[in-house]
BASE-681600 format. One record per residue: z negated, y, x negated of N, C-alpha, C in turn; chain. Coordinates in steps of 0.001 Angstrom, whole numbers, m for minus. Layout:
<marmars>
MARMAR      n.c3      n.c2      n.c1     ca.c3     ca.c2     ca.c1      c.c3      c.c2      c.c1   ch
MARMAR         Z         Y         X         Z         Y         X         Z         Y         X    A
...
</marmars>
This chain:
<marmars>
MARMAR      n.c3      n.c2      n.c1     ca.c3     ca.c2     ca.c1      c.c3      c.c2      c.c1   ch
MARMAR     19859     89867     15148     19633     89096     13929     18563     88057     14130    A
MARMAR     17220     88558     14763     16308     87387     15304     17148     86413     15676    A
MARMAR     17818     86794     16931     18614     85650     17882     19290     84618     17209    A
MARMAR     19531     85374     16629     20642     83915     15035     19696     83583     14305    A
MARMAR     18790     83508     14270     17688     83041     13332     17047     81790     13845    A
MARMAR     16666     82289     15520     16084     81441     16238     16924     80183     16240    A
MARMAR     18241     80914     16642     19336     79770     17519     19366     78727     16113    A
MARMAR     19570     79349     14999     19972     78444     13806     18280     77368     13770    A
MARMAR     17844     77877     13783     16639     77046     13704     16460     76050     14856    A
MARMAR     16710     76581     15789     16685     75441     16922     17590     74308     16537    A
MARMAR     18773     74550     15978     20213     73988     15780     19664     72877     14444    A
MARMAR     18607     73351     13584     18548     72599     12229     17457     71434     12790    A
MARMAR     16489     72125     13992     15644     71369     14349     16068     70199     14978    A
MARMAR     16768     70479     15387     17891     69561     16896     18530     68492     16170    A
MARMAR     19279     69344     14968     19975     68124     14181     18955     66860     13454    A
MARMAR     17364     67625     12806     16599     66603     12157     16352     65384     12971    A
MARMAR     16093     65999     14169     15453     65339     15107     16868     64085     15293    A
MARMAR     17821     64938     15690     19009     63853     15354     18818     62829     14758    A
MARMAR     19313     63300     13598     18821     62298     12200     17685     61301     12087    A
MARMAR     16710     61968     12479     15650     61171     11664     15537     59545     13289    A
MARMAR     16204     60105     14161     16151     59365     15233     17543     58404     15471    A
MARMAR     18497     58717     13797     19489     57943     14116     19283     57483     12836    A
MARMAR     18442     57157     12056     18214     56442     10854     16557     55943     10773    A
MARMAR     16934     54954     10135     16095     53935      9668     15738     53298      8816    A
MARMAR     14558     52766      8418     14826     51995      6932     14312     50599      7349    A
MARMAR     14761     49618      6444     14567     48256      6081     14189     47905      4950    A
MARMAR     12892     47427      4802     11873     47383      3402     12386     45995      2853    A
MARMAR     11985     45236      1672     12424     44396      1282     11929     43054      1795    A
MARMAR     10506     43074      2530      9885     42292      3764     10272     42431      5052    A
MARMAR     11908     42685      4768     11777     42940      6564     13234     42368      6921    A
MARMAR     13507     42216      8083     14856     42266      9002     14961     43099      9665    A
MARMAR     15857     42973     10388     15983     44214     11670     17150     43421     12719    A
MARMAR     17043     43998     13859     18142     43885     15217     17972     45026     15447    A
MARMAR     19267     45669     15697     19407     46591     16559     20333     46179     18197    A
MARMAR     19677     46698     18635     19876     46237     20577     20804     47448     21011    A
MARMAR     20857     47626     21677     21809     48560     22740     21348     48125     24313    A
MARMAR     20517     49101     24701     19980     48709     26029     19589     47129     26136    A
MARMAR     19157     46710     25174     18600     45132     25579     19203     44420     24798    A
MARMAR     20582     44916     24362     21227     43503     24313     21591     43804     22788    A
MARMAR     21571     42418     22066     22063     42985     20871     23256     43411     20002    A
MARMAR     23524     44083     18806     24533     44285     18412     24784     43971     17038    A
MARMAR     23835     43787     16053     23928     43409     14772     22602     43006     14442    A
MARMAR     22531     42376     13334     21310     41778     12272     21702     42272     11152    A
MARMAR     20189     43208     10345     20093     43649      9198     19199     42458      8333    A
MARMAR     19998     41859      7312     18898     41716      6169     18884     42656      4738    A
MARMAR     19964     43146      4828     19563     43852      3774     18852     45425      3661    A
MARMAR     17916     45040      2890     16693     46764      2741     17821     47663      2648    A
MARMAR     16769     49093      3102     17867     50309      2884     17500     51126      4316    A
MARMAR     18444     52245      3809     18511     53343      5151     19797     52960      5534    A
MARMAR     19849     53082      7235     20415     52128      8184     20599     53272      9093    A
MARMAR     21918     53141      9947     21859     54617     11283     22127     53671     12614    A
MARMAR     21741     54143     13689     21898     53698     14753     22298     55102     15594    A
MARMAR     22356     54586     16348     22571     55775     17729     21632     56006     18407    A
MARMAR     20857     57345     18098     19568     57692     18636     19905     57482     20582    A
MARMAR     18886     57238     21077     18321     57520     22760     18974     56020     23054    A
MARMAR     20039     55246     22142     20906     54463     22988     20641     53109     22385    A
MARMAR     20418     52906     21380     19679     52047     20488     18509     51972     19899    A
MARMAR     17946     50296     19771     16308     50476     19146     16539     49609     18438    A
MARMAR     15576     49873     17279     15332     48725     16431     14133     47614     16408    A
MARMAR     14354     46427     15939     13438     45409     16111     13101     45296     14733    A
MARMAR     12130     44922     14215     11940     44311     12379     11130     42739     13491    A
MARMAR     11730     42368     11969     11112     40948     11682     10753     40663     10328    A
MARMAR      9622     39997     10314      9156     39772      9268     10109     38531      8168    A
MARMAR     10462     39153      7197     10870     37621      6089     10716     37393      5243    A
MARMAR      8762     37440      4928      8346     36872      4645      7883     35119      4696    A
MARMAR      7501     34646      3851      6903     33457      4285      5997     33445      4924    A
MARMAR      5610     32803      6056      4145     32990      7060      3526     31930      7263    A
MARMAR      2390     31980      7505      1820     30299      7579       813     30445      9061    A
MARMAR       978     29164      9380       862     28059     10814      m459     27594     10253    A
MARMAR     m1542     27473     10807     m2519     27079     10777     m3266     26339     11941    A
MARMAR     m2705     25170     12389     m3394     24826     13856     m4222     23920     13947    A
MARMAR     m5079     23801     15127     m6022     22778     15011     m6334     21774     14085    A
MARMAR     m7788     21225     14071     m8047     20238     13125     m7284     19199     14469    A
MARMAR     m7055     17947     14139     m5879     17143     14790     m6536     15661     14672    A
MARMAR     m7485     14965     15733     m7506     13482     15475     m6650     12496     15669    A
MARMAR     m5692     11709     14888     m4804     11213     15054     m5127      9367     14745    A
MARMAR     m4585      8103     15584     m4962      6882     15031     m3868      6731     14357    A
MARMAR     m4334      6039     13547     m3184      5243     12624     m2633      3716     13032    A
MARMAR     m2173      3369     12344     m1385      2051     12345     m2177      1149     12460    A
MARMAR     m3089      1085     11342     m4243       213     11724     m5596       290     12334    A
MARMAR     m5201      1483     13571     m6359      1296     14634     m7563      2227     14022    A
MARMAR     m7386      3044     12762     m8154      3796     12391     m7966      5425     12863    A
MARMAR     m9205      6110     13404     m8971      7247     13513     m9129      8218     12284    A
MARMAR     m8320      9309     11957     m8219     10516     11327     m8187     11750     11573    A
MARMAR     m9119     12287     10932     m9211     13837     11419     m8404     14674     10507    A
MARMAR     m7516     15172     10905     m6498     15545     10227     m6627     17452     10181    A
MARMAR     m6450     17835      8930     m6356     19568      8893     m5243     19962      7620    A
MARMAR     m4242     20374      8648     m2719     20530      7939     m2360     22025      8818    A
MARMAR     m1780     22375      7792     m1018     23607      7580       152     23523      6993    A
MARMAR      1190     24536      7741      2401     24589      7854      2835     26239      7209    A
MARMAR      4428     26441      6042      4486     27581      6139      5845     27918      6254    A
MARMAR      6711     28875      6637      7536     28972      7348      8123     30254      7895    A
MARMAR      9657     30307      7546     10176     31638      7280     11292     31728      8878    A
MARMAR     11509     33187      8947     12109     33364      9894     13971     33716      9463    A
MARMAR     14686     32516      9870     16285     32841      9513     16922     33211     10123    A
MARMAR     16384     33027     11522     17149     33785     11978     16408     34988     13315    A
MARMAR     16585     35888     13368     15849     36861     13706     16049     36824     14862    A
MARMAR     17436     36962     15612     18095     37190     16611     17406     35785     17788    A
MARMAR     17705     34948     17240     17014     33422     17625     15420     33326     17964    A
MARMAR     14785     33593     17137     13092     34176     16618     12955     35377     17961    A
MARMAR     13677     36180     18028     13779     37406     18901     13720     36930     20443    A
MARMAR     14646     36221     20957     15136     35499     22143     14016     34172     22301    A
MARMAR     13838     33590     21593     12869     31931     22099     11312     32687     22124    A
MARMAR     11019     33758     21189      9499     33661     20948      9258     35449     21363    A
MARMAR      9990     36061     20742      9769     37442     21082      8546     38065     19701    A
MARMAR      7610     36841     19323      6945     37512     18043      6101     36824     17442    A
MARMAR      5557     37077     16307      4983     35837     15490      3596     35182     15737    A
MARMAR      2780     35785     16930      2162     35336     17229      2086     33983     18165    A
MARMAR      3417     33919     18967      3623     33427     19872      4770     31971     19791    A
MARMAR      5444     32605     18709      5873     31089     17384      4951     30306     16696    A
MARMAR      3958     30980     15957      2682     30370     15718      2157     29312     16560    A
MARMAR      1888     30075     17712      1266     28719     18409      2339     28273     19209    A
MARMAR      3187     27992     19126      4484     27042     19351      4545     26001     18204    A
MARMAR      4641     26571     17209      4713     25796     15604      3211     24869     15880    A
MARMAR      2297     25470     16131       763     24878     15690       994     23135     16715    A
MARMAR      1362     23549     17603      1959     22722     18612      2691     21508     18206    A
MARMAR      3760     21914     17437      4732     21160     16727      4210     20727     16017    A
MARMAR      3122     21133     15023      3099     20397     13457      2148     19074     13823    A
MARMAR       821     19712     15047       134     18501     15402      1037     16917     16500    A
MARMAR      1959     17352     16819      2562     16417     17550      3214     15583     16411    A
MARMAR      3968     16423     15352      4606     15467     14150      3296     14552     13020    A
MARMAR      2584     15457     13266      1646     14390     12500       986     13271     13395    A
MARMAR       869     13292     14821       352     12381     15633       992     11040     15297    A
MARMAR      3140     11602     15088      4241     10689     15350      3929      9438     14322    A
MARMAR      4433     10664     13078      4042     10204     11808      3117      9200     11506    A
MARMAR      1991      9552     11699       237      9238     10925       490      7941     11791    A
MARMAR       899      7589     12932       561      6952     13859      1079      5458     13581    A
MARMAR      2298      5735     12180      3100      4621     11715      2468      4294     10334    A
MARMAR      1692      4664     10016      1283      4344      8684       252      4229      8482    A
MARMAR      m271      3423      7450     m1542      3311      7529     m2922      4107      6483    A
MARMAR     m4204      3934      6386     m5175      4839      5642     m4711      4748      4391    A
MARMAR     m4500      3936      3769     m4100      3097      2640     m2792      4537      2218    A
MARMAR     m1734      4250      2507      m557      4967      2919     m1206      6253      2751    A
MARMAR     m1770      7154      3523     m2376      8177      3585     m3217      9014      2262    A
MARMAR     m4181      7763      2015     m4290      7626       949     m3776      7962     m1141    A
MARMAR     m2795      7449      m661     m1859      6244     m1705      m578      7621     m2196    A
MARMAR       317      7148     m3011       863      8138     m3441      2208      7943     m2293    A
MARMAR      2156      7038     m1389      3274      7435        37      2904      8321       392    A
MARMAR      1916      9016       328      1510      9988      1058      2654     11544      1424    A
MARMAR      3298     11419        29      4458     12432      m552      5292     11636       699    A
MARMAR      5782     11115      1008      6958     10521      1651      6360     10616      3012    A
MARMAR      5267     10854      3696      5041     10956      4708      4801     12135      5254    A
MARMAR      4433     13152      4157      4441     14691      4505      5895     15376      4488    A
MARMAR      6973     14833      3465      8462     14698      4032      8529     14746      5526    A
MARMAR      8576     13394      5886      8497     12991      7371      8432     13880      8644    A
MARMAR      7051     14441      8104      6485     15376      8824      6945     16285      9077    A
MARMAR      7418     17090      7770      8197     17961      7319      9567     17969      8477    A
MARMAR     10210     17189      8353     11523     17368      9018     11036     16973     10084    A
MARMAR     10441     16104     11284     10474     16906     12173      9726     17552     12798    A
MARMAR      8635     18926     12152      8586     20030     12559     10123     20471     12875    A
MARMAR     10580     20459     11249     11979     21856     10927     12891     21557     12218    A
MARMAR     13121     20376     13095     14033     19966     13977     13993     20477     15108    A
MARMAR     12275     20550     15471     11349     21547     16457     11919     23440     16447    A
MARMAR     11691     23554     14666     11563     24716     14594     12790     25670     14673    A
MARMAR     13941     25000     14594     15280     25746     14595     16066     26130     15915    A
MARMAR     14795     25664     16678     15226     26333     17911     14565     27803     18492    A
MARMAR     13474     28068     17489     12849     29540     17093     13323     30289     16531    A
MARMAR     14159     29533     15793     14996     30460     14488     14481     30479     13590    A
MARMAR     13603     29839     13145     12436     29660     11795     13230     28271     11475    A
MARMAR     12438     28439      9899     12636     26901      9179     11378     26612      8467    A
MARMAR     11172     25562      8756      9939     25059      7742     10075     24708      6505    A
MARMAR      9416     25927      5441      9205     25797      3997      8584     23926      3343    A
MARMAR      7005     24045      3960      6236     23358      3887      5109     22930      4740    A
MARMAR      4694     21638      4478      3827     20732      5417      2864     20306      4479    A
MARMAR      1250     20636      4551       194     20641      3473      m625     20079      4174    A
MARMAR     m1470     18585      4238     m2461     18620      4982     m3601     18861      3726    A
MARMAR     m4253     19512      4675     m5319     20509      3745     m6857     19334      3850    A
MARMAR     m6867     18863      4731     m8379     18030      4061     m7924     16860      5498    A
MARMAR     m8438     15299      5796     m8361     14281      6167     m9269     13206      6153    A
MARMAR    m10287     13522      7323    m11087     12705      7497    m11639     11635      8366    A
MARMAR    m12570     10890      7812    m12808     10264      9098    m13884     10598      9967    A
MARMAR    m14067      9963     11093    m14993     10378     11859    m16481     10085     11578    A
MARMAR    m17202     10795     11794    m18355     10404     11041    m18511      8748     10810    A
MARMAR    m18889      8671     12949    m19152      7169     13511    m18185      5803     12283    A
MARMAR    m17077      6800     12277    m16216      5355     11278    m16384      5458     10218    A
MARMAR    m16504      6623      9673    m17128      6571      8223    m18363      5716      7352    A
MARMAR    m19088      5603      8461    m20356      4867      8215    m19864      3416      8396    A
MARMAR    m18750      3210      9490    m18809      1350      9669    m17657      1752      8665    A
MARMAR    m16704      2215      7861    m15489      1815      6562    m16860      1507      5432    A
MARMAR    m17713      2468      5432    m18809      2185      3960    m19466       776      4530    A
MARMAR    m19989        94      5680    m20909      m514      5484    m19739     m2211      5305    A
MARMAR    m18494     m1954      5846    m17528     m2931      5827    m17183     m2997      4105    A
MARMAR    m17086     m2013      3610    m16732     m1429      2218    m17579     m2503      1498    A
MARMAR    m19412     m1863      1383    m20688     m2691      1111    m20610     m4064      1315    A
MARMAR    m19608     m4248      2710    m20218     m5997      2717    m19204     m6415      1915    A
MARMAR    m18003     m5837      1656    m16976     m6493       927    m17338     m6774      m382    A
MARMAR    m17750     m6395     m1143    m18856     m5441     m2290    m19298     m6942     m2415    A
MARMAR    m20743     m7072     m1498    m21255     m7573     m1567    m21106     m9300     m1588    A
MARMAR    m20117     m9735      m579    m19342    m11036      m421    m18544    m11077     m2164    A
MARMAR    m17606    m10252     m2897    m17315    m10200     m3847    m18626    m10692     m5042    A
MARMAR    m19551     m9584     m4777    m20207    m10453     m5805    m21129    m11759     m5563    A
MARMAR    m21280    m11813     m4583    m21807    m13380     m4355    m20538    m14763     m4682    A
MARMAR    m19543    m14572     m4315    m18327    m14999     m4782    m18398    m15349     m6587    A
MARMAR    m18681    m14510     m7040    m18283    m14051     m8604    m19562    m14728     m8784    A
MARMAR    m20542    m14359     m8750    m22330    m15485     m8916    m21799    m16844     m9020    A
MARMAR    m21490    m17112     m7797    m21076    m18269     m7642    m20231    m19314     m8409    A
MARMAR    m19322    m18500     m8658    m17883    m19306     m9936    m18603    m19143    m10843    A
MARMAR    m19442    m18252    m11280    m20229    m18116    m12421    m21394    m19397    m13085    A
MARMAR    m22155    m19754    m11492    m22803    m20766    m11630    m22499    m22301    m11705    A
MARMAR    m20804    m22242    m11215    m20020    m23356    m11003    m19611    m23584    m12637    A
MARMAR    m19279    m22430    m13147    m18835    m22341    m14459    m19759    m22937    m15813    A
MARMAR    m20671    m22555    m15158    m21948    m22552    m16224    m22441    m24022    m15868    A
MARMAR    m22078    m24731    m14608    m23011    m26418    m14410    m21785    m27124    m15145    A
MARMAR    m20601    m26854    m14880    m19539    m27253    m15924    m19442    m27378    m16955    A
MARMAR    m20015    m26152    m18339    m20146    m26085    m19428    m21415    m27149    m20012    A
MARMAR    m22536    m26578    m18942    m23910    m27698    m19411    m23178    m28905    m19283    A
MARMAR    m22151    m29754    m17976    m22054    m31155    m17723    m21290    m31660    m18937    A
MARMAR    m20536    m30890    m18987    m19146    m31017    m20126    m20114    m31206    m21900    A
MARMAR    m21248    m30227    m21824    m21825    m30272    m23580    m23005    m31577    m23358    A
MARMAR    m23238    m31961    m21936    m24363    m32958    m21930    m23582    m34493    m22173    A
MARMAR    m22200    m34502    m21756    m20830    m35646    m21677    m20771    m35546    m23446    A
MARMAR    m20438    m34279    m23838    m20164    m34823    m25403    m21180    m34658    m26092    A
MARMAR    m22308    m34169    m25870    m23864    m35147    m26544    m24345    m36576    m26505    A
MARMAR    m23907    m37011    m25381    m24296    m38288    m24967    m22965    m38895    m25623    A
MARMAR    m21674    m38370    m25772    m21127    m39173    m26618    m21017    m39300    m27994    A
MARMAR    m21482    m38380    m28708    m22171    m38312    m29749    m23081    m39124    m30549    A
MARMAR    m23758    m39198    m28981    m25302    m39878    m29680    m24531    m41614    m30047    A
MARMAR    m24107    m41479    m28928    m23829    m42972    m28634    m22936    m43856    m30259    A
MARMAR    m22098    m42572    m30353    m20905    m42661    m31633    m21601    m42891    m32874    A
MARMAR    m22910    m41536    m32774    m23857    m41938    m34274    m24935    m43656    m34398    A
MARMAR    m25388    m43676    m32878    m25759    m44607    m32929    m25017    m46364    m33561    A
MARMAR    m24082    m46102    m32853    m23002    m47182    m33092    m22774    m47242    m34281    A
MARMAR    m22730    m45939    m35025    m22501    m46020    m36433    m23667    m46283    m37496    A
MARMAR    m24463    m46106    m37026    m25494    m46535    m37688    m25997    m47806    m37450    A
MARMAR    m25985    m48016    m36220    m26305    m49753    m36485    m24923    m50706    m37179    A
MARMAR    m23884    m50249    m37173    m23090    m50827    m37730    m23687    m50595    m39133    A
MARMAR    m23674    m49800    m39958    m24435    m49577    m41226    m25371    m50262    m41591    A
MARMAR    m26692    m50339    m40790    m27324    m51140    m40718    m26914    m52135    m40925    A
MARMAR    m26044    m52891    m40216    m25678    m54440    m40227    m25063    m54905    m41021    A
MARMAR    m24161    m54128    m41972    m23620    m53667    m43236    m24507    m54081    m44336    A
MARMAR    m26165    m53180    m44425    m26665    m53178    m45085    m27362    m54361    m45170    A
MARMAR    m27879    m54938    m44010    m28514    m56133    m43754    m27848    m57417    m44570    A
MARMAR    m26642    m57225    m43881    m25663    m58025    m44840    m25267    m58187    m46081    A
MARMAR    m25475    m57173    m47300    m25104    m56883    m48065    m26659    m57169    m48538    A
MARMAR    m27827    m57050    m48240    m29146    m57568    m48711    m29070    m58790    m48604    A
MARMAR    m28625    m59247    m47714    m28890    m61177    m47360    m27777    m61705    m48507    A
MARMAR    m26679    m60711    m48660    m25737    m61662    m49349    m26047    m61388    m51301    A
MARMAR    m26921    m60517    m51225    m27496    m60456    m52433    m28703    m61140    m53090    A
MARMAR    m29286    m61530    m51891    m30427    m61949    m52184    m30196    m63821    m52261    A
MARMAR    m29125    m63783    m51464    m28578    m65367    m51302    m27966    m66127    m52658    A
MARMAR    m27738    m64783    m53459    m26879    m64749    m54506    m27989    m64989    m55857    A
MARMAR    m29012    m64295    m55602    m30011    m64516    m56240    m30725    m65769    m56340    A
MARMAR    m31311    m65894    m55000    m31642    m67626    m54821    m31047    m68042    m55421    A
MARMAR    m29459    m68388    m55019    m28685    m69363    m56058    m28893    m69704    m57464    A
MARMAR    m28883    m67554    m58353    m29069    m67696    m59709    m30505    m68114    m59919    A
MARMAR    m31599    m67720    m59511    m32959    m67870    m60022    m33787    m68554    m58628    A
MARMAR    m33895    m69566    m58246    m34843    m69999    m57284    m35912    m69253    m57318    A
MARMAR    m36882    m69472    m58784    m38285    m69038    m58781    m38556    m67719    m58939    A
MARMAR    m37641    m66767    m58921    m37564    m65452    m58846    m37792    m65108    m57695    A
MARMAR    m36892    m65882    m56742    m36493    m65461    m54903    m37782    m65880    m54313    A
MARMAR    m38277    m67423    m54946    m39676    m67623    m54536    m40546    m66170    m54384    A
MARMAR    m40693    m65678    m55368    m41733    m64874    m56363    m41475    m63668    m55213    A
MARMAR    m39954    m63171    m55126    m39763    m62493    m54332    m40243    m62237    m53082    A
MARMAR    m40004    m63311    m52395    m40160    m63655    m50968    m41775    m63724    m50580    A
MARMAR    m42503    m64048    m51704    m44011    m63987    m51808    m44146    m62783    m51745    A
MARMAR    m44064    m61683    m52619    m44448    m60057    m52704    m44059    m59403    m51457    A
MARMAR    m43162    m59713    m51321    m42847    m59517    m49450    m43756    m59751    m48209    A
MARMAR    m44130    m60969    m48285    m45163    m61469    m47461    m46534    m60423    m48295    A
MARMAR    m46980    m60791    m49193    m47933    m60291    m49269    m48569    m58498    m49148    A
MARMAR    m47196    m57684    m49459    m46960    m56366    m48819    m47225    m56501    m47086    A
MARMAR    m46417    m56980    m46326    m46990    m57081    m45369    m47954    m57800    m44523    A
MARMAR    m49121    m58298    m45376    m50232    m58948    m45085    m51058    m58092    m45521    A
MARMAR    m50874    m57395    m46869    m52000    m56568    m46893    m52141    m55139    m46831    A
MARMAR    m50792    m54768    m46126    m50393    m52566    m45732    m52042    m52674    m45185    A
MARMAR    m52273    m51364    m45104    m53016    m50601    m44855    m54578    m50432    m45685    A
MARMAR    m55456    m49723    m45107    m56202    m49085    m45984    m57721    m50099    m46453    A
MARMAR    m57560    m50775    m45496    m58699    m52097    m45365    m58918    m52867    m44345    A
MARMAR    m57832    m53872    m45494    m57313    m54969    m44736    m57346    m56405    m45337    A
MARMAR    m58506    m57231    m44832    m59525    m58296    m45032    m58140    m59620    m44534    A
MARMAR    m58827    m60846    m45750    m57856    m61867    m45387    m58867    m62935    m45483    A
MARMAR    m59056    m64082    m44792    m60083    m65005    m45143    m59059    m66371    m45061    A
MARMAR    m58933    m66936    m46246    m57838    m68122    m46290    m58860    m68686    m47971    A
MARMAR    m57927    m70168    m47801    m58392    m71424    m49011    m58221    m70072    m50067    A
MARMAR    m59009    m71229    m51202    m58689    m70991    m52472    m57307    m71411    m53058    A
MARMAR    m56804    m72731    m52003    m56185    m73516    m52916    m54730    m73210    m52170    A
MARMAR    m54958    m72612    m50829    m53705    m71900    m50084    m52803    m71289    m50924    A
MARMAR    m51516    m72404    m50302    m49919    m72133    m51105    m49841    m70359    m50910    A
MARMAR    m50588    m69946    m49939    m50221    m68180    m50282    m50724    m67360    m51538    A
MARMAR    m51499    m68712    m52120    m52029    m67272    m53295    m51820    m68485    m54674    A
MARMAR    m50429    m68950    m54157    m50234    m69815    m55351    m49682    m69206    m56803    A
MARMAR    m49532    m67225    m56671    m48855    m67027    m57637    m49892    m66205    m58412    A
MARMAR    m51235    m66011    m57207    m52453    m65868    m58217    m53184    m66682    m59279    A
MARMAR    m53041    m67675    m59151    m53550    m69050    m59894    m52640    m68455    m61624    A
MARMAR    m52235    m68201    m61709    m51505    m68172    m63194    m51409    m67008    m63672    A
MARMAR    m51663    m66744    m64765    m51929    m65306    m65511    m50283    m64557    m65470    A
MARMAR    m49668    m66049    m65354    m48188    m65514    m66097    m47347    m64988    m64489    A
MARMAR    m47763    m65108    m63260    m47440    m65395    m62074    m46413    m65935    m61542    A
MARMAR    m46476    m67496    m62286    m45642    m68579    m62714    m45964    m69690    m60911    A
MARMAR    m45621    m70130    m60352    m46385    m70903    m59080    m46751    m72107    m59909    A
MARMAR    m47795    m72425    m59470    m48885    m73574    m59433    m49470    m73726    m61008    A
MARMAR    m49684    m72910    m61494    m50579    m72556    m62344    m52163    m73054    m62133    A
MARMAR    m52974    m72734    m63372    m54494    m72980    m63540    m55265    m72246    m62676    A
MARMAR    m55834    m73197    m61715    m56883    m72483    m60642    m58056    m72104    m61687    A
MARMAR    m58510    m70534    m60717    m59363    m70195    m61156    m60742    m70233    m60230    A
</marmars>
């Protein structure tokens, strides 16, 4: 009865061992190959418990997940003779396992195959375009670029490239300092430029308001001596008019005139006759000419 106890137990042991050595699982992060002495015989993607043929078959997993490429920072020139320090990252799934299995053998060793690739496509790339570009919202159209040909690189791994991210892009110190001080002088030429039209602007406005002051003056002047001459005229032709009507009025007139301006100011001495025709309209009470000397 032992003996059948043992034997059965050996027999249940024998079979687990079976089992557990002819099954397998596949998680929802994973692939699988199963080989046959080396060589292969199928590709699993779908998760699950899976049987093979224990002692005679092995299994491979592969990862299929998304994985990411991280390679060197990358100095690359551009188009216009500018250098860039470039730090891009790549991420990137495995499609095919069997392929991935045969070119690389494992993800360490695709990695730096890929890291390889992504800096050579950005060398290609960057190398046609310029800071500006880089810059600028082409930028989308040049990480495309990039994009495909890594993926052209990469399908001979059996991977495909998700995405192409450059993660930061700089310049070199040394050029950084001559883009700012070229930057500054531009800056600076700009606003001396702008001063300038400014001051051109402003001798313009003074020449232009000093042109229609001076024509101004000239216009009021003109107009006023015309007025003047107007008025002059219009006194002479009144006063001519007068003469005509009243001689001894215009006399009388023409006397108070003279004598206003013989005697303006505050003390102002005259030494002339008594009998002088200038003070002929003093002689008469009535200030009649040639009246009773006094």
């Amino acid at each position: 009865m032992s003996r059948k106890l043992v034997a059965l137990g050996v027999a249940a042991a024998a079979i687990a061992i079976i089992a557990s050595a002819s099954l397998f699982t596949v998680d929802q992060t994973q692939q699988a190959l199963v080989l046959q002495f080396g060589e292969w015989k199928r590709t699993i993607k779908e998760p699950g418990l899976h049987a093979k043929i224990p002692m005679v078959q092995n299994v491979v997993l592969v990862d299929a997940r998304v994985l990411d490429v991280d390679p060197p920072v990358e100095q690359v020139i551009l188009a216009d003779q500018k250098r860039l320090e470039v730090d891009a990252f790549a991420r990137y799934r495995i499609t095919d396992p069997l392929q991935f299995y045969q070119s690389a053998g494992s993800e360490l060793v695709v990695e730096q195959r890929l890291a390889t690739v992504v800096n050579s496509a950005l060398r290609r790339v960057l190398g046609n375009v310029t800071l500006l570009a880089v810059l600028s919202s082409e930028r989308q159209k040049v990480m495309t670029d990039i994009k495909e040909q890594v993926n052209q690189e990469a399908r001979r791994f059996g991977v495909e490239i998700v995405d192409v991210r450059i993660r930061r892009a700089d310049l070199p110190e040394a050029t950084s300092q001559a883009v700012y001080d070229r930057m500054r002088s531009e800056r600076d030429r700009e606003a001396r430029e702008a001063r300038a039209q400014g001051n051109e602007q402003a001798q313009q406005i003074r020449s232009r308001a000093e042109r229609e002051r001076t024509v101004i003056l000239a216009e009021a002047q003109r107009d006023s001596q015309v007025l003047r001459g107007e008025g002059d005229n219009q006194a002479i032709r009144i006063l001519a008019e007068s003469a005509s009507k009243n001689p001894d009025f215009y006399a009388f007139y023409r006397s108070l005139d003279a004598y206003k301006a013989a005697l303006k100011g505050d003390n102002t001495s005259l030494v002339l006759s008594p009998d002088s025709e200038f003070f002929r309209y003093f002689n008469s009470a009535s200030g009649a000419a040639g009246g009773q000397k006094r």
